[in-house]
N, C-alpha and C positions, 0 to 999 in steps of 0.2 A: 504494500500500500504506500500509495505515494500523497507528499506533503503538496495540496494544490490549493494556489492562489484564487480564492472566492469571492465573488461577491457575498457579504451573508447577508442573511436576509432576516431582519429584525423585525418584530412587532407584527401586529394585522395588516390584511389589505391596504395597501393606500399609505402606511405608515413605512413601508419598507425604506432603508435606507442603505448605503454600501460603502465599506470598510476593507482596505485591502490589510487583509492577514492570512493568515496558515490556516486552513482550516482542514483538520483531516475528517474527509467523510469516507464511510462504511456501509455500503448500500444495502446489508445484511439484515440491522434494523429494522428498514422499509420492507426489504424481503419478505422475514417473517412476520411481519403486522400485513402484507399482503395475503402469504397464506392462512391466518388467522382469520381475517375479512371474510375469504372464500368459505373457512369452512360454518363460521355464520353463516350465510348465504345459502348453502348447500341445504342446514337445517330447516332452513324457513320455506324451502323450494317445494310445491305442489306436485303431485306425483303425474297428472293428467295433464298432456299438453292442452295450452300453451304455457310453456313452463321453464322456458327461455329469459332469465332477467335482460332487459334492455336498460332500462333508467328508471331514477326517482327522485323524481319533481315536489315533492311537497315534504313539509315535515311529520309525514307518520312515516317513515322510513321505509314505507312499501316500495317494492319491483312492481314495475309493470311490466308483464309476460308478454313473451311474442312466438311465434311459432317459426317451424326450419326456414322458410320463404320470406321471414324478414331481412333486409341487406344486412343488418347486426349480429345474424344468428351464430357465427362461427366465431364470433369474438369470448362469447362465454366459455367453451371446449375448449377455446385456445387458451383462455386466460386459466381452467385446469386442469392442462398440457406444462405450460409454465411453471402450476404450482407443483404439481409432481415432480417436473426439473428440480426445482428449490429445494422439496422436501424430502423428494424418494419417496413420499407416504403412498403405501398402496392403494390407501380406499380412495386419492386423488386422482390415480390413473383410471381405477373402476369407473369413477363420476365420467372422466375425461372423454373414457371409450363410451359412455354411454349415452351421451350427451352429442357425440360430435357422430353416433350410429343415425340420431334421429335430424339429420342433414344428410341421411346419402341418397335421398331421393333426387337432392338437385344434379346430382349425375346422371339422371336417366331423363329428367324433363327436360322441356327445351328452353331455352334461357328466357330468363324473366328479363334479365336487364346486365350490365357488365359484373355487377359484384357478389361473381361466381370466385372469385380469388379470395376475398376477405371471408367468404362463409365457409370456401371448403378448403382452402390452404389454409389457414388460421388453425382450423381446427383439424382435418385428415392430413394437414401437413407437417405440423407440428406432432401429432398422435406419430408420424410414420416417421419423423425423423430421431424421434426418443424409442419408439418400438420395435420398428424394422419391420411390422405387420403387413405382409402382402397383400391383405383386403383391402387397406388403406391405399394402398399405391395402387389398386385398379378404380378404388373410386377416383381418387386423384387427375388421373390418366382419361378418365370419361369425362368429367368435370371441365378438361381442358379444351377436349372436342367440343364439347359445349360452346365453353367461352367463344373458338373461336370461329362458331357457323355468326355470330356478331361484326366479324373481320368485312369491311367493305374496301375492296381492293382500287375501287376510281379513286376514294379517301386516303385510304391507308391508315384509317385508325378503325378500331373497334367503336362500335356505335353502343355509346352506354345507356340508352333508358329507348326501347324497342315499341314504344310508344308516345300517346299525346301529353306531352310537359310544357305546362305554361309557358310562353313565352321560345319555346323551341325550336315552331315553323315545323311539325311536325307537317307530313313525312320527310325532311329535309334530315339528312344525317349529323344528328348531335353528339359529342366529345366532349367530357368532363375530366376536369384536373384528379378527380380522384381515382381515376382508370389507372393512372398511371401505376399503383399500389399491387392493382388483379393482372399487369404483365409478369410479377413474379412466377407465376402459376403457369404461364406459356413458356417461359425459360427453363423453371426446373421439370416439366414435362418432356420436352423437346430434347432434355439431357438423360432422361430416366425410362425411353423406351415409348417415348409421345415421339409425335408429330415430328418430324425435323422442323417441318417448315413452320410449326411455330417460333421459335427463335427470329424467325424472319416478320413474322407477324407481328412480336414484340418490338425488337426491333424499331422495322417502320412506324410504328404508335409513338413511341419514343420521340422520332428523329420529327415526325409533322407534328407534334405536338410542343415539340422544342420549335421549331418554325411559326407557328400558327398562334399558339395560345399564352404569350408571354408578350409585355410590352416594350419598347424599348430602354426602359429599367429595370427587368427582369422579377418582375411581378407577372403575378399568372391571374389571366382571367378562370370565373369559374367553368364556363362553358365556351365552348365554339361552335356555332352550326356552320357546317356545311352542304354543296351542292351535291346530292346525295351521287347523282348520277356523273357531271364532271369532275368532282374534287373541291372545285372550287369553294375557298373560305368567304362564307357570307356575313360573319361578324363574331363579336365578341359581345359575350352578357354574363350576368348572374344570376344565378336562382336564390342561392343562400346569404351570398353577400348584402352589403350594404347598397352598392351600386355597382353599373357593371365596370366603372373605370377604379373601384375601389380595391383594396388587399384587404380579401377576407382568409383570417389568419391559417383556417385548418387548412384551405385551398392551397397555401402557400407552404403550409407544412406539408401536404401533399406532394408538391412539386421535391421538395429538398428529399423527403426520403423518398420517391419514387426514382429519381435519377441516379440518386447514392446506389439503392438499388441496381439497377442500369446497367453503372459503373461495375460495382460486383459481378454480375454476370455476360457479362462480354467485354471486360478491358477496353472499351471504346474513350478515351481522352477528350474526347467533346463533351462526354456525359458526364467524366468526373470535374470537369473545368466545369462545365454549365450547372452542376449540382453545388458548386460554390459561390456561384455568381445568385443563385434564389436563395440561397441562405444567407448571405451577406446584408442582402434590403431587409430580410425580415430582421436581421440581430441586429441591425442599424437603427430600425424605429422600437425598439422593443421599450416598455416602461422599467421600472429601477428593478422589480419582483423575476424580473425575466418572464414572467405569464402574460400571453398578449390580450388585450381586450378580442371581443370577437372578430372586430375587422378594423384593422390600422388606422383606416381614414371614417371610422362614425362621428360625428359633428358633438354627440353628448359626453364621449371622452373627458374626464376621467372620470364620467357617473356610466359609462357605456356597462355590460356585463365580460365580464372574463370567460378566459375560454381555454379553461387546464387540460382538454383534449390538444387542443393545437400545442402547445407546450409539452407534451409525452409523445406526441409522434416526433415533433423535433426532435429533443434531447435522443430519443434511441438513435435515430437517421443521424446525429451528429456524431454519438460516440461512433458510430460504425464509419461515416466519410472522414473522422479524423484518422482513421487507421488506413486510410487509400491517400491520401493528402503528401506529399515528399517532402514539402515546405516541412521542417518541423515546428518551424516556430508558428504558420498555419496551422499544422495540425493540431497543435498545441491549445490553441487558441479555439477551435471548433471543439477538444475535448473540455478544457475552461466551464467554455459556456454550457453546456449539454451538462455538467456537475452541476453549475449553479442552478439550472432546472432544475433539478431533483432536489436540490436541498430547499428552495422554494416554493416545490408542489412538497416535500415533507412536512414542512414548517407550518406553512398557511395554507395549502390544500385537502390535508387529509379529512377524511369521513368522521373518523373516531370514532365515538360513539354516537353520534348522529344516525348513522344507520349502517350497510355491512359493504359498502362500496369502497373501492381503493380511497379515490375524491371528490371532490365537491367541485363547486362554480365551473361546471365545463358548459357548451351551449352548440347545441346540435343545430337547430333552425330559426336562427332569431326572427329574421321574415318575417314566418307564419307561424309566430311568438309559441315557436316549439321547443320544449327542453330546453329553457333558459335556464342560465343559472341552477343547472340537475348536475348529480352525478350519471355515468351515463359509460354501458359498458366498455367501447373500445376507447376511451380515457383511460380505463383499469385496463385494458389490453396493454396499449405500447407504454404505460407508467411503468409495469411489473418487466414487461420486455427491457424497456430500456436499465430500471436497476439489474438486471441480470446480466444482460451486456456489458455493464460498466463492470461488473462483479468479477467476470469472466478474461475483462482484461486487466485488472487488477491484480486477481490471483498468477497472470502468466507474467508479472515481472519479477 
């Protein structure tokens, strides 16, 4: 464990302030109060689907359930997949298998929408990479066909919501920043006895997506539609942000670990330079706490809501691009900040005893004033991911 220069982060919301000193953190604590969390949670959980926690919005510390076909559903299995990691406890794997069995239908339907990666990599991919379970790696392998009968070749990206979304110009072919996340799932397919040519599929998503959906500050719009049949880019909008020329934070956290991503699986140097260049804007406007309001540019800042999801997808996607980064003293600096996250969402983020979720104040759809300010499962997904990762590289120095 190494001695690293922090912001620390003092007092409540809004009170934070930043002191440079030594501060040694131990992600181990967070750890086990994760798996403790989970197995709260596991108690209170109804035997009958829908029986999937997604989030909790109010103060009676209830879940609201969702069944396998919610885009969230693989984050629960994932998150104990993780816990097993952490713990080795078996009755966590049991949960694990058993929870991430009741998603293997979306291996045989036909795709609802792109986020066939976050439901069934999260959870059968995670189960397969701790198990080695061959059932797992044929759903995995279907799941990818799946994904990629979405692939529109005049485009070249997958088309993420296969139907009519406000504001979309449906039928015109729509592309969302969060796609980039469900390429994972064409790359490790394509390496594991999938598709070759998904790699190519991914790929291409990547490379117009980097072209198309980013501004000339490398800010990521949420959405792009395009001309389904030429290719042709017909604008840039938002569905969840604030506005469409706005940086809404998850969008942006998107972007940074979907390329890091990227970069991991195909050594291409465009993606691990371009995956530095959308983390840079976002660590540039960030407030003193390191947690972003939900979207950089809202006019009500500093009353706006927080948004502790956009802040745990980062912090993992950084500790993971600081270990690709050559610059040391770059990388250095991407590993920094990605700790100060964590000590931030430890300090003023957590659940506690409020109710059995990793965190608090994350915000799914401020829009259509949904899940504000909730805890909210894939917040507790890449928060436990990322302490793991930091754990992971800690123990190998």
């Amino acid at each position: 464990m190494r001695l690293i220069y922090c912001c620390f982060v003092l007092g409540s919301l809004g009170l934070a302030t930043c002191h440079q000193k030594e501060v040694l953190y131990d992600p181990q604590r967070d750890i086990d109060y994760c798996v403790a969390q989970v197995k709260k949670t596991l108690a209170v959980l109804p035997l009958d689907t829908p029986n999937i926690p997604r989030n909790i919005t109010d103060a009676t510390g209830k879940w609201k359930m969702v069944n396998y076909k919610d885009w969230t559903s693989g984050f629960w299995p994932g998150i104990l997949w993780y816990s097993y990691q952490a713990s080795g406890d078996d009755s966590l794997r049991l949960a694990a298998d058993r929870f991430s069995r009741e998603l293997s239908a979306l291996s045989q339907e036909p795709a609802l929408d792109h986020d066939l990666g976050f439901q069934v990599f999260n959870s059968f991919g995670n189960g397969y990479r701790l198990t080695k379970d061959a059932g797992y790696k044929k759903i995995i392998l279907a799941a990818a066909d799946t994904l990629a009968t979405l692939f529109n070749p005049n485009v070249g990206t997958i088309l993420s919501w296969p139907r009519l979304v406000p504001r979309m110009e449906w039928p015109q072919h729509n592309t969302i920043i969060d796609n980039m996340i469900n390429l994972e799932l064409l790359f490790w397919a394509s390496k594991n006895g999938g598709n070759k040519k998904f790699y190519d599929i991914a790929v291409s998503h990547a490379e117009k997506t980097m072209k198309n959906h980013f501004r000339s500050d490398y800010t990521a719009y949420h959405a792009v539609i395009y001309d389904r049949n030429t290719g042709r880019r017909i604008k840039g909008l938002t569905h969840q942000g604030y506005a469409d020329g706005s940086m809404w934070a998850r969008g942006q956290a998107w972007a940074i670990y979907g390329y890091t991503m990227c970069y991991r699986e195909t050594g291409k140097s465009e993606f691990l330079d371009f995956a530095q260049k959308v983390a840079q804007v976002y660590l540039d406007r960030l407030p003193a706490d390191q947690v972003p309001y939900w979207d950089f540019d809202d006019p009500t800042i500093p009353n706006a809501p927080k948004d502790a999801s956009a802040a745990a997808v980062t912090a993992s996607a950084l500790i993971e691009l600081s270990g690709f980064v050559k610059n040391s003293k770059r990388a250095d600096y991407f590993y920094k900040k990605a700790v100060q996250m964590l000590i931030s969402l430890s300090t003023n983020y957590q659940s506690g005893n409020a109710n059995t979720a990793f965190l608090k104040h994350a915000t799914g759809h401020k829009p259509n004033n949904s899940e504000v300010d909730a805890s909210i499962n894939y917040a507790d997904y890449y928060y436990l991911e990322a302490l793991l990762r930091l754990k992971n590289i800690e123990l190998k120095k």
